[in-house]
C-alpha positions as CSV (number, residue, x, y, z in Angstrom):
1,X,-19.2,-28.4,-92.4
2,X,-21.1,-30.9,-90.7
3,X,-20.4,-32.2,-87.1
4,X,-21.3,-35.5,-85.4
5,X,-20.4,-36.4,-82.1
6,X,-20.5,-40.0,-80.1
7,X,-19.5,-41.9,-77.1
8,X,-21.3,-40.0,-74.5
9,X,-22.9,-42.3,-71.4
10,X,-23.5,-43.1,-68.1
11,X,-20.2,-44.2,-66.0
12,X,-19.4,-44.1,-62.2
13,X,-16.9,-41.7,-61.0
14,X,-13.4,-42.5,-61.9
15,X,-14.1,-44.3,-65.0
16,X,-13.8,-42.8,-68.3
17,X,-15.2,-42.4,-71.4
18,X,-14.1,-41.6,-75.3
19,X,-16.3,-38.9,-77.4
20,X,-15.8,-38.2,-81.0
21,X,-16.8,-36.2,-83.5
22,X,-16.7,-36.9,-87.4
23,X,-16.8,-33.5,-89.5
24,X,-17.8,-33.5,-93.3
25,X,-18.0,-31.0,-96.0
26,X,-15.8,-28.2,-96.5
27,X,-13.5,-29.8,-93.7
28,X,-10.5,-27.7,-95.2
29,X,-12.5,-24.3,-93.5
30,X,-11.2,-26.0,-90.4
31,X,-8.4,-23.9,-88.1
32,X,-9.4,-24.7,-84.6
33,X,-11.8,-27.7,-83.3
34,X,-13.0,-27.9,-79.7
35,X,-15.1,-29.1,-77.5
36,X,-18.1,-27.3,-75.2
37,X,-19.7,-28.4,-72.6
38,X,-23.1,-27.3,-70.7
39,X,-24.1,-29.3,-67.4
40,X,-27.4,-28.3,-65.8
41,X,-28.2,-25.0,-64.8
42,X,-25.0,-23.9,-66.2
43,X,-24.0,-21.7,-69.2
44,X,-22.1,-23.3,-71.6
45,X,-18.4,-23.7,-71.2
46,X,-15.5,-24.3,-73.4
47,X,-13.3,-27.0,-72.5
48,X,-10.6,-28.1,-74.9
49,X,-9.6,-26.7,-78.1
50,X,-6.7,-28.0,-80.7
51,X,-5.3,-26.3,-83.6
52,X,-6.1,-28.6,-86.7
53,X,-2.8,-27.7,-88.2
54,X,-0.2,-27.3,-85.4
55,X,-2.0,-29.8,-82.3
56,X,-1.1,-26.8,-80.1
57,X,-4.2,-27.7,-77.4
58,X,-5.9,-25.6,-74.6
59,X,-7.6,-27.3,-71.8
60,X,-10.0,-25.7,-68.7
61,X,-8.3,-25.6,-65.1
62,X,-11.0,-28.2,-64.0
63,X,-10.4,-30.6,-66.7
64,X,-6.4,-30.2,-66.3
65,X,-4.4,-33.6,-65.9
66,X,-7.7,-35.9,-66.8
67,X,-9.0,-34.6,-70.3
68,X,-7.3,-35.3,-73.6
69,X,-8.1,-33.8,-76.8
70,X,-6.6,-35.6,-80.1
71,X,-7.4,-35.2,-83.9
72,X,-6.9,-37.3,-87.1
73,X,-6.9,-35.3,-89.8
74,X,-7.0,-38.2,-92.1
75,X,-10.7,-39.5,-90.9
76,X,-11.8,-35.7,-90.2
77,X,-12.4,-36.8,-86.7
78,X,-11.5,-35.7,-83.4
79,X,-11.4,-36.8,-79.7
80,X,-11.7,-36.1,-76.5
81,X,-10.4,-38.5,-73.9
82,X,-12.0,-37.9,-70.7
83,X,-9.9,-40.0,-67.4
84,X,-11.0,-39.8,-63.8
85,X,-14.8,-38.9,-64.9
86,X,-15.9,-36.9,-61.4
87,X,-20.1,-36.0,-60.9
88,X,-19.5,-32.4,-61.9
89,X,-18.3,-33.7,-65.2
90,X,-22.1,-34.6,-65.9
91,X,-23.0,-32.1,-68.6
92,X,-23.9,-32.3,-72.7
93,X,-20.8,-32.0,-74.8
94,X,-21.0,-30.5,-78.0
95,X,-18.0,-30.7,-80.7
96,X,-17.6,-27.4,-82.3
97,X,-15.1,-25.9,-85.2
98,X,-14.3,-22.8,-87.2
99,X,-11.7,-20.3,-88.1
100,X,-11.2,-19.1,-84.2
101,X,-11.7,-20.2,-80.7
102,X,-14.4,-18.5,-79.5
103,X,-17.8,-19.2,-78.0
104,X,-20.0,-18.6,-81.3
105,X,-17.8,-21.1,-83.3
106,X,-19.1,-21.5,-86.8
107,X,-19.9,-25.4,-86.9
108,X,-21.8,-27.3,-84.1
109,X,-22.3,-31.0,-83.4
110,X,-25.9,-31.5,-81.8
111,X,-24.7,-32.8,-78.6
112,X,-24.0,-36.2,-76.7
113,X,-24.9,-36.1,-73.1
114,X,-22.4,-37.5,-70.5
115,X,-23.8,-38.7,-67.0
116,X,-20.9,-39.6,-64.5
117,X,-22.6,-40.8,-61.6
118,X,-21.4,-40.7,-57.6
């Protein structure tokens, strides 16, 4: 399985921005998709998950109320809506899959940085 993200950028605080991530290959291996995020000088953190199959989702506290994560399973693709962008949002966000939700998840995007200014 291969993993692309896009739509990272630079926005003000408040705005928001749209990232994706396009998965080919041996997209049936898929259970769980999520998405990671590492911001500077901080380990890496998991902040939304959905279940490929059900759409049950899991979000972090911090990203409660603001984040959304969506999937199509038609394109392969999924989303992650992020609303009411705030500076400590500023980090890379990676797309990741696999058969649990874990921190070593089998299938990795390379990363789109996100930079949400003050």
């Amino acid at each position: 399985v291969q993993l692309v993200e896009s739509g990272g950028g630079l926005v003000q605080a408040g705005e928001s921005l749209r990232l994706s991530c396009a998965a080919s290959g041996r997209t049936d291996d898929i259970v769980y998709m999520a998405w990671f995020r590492q911001g500077p000088g901080r380990e890496r953190e998991l902040v939304a998950s959905i279940s490929r199959i059900s759409g049950t989702t899991y979000y972090t506290d911090s990203v409660k109320g603001r984040f959304t994560i969506s999937r199509d399973n038609y394109k392969n693709e999924f989303y992650l809506q992020m609303d009411e962008l705030k500076p400590e949002d500023t980090a890379v966000h990676y797309c990741a899959a696999g058969s649990a939700i874990r921190s070593d998840m089998e299938y990795w995007g390379k990363g789109t940085q996100v930079t949400v200014s003050s």
